[in-house]
N, C-alpha and C positions, 0 to 999 in steps of 0.2 A: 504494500500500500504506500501510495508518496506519501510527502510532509505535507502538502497542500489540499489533501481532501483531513474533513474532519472525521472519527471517529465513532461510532456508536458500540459503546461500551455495555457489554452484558454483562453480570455479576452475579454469581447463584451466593447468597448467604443461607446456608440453610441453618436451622436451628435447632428442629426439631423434627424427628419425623412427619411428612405432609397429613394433614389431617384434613379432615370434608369440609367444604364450607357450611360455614351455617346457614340454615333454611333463612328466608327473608318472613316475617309476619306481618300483620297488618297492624298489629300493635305497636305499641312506640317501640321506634330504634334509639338505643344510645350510638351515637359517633361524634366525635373521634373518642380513641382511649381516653383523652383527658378527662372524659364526664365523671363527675362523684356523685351525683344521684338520679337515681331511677324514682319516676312517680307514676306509680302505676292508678289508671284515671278506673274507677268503678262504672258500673256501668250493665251490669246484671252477667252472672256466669263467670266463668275463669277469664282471667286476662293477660295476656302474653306481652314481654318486652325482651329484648334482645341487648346484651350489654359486649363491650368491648373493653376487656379490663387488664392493664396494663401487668405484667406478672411483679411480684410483689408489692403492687399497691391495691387500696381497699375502692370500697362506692358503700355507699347507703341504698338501699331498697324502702322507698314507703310505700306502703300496700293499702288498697283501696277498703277493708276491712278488718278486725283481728284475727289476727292468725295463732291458731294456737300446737300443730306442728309443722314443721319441714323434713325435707326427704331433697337430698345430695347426691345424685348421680354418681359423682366422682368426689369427695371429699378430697383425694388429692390434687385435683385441680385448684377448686376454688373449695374457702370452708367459710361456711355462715354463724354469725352468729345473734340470735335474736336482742334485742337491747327493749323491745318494748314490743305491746303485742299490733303493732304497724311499721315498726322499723326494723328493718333487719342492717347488718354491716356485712359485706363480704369481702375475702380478700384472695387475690389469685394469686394460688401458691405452687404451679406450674403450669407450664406452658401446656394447651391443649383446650380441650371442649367439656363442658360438663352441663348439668341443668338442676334449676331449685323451684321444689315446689311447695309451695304454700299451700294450706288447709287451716278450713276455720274448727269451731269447739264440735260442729257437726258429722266435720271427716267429707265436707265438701271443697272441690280444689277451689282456694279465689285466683291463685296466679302461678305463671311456670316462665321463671325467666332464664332464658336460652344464656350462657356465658362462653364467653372465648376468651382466653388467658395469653396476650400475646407479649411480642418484648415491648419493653417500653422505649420508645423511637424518638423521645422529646427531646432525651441529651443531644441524641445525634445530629437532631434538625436546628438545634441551638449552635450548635460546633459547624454547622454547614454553613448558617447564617454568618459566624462570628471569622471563618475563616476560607469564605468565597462567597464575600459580599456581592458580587455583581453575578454570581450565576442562582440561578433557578433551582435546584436541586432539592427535595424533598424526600423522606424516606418514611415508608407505612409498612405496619407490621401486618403480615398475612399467612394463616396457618404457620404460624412459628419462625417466616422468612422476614425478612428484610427487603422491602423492593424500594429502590431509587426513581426518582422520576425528575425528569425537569431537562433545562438544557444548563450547559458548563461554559463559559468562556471560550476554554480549549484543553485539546488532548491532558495537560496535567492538571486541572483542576478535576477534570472528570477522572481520573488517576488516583488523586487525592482523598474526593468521595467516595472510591470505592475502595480504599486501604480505610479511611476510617467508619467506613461499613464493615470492612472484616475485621476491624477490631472490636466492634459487638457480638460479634462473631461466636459460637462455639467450634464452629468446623472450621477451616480452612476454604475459600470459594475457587470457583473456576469463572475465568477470564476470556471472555469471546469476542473479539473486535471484528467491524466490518466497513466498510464503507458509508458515509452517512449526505444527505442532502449537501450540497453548495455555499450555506452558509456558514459557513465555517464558525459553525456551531458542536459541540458533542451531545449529545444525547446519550442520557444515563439512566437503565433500568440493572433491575435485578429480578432474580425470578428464581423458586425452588429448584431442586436439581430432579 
């Protein structure tokens, strides 16, 4: 490839083994990772929310009625723990998928919120801003990956994000270069392996 085309840089960070996306509902979404609390609205019958929770940070859950058990999919995923009988606190203590479901004093379900436990991508997007101020670069967590987006100055700034991509890293990534558009722009994704 010359010096004079730009770049488009592929990057696998994997993380964790690929895991299924989660179903979409009609009930509220939380996005991005950053959200801390889920309000789940009543409204007759069970009610479904969808949360994206950053691994080792918590969220609040308030529930549309009292709840007087829960039931954890995966307890090692994410573990809940009631603080009142409307709030719940969760926190996600591995990377992966799990689901919580709330029941009132009747043994009727009020809510099941869907959780994904992904990396928390906020440092990195701070470290992109603070050290390639003029490029576009973005990075979101997806089934346990790290994907890059955005466009880069040039060839080492898109270089740059994706060595301090693989420093969030657990595995080691693989590196795929190819020809990219005219504007001598880079272009920076990543994507599971």
């Amino acid at each position: 490839m010359n010096a004079g085309k730009s770049l488009r840089v592929s990057l696998a960070t994997a993380l964790s083994t690929a895991v299924a996306l989660t179903p979409t509902y009609a009930a509220a979404q939380v996005e991005p990772p950053s959200a801390s609390t889920v309000r789940i609205n009543g409204g007759g019958g069970s009610q479904s929310a969808a949360l994206v929770l950053p691994f080792g940070k918590s969220a609040i859950i308030d529930l549309p009625a009292d709840a007087r058990d829960i039931l954890i999919s995966n307890p090692a995923i994410a573990d809940a723990t009631v603080r009142t009988a409307r709030r719940a606190y969760v926190i996600g203590r591995q990377l992966g998928q799990t689901n919580i479901f709330f029941f009132d004093a009747a043994g009727r379900q009020i809510a099941n919120v869907e959780i994904r436990v992904e990396p928390d991508v906020a440092p990195l997007n701070t470290l992109f801003s603070r050290f390639g101020p003029d490029s576009q670069i973005t990075a979101e967590a997806l089934n346990g990956s790290i994907v890059l987006n955005g466009t880069a100055r040039n060839a080492a700034e898109a270089d740059r994000a994706a060595r301090l991509a693989q420093s969030f890293s657990a595995k080691p990534a693989a590196v795929r270069a190819s020809g990219a558009p005219p504007d001598r722009h880079s272009r920076t994704r990543t994507s599971s392996i």
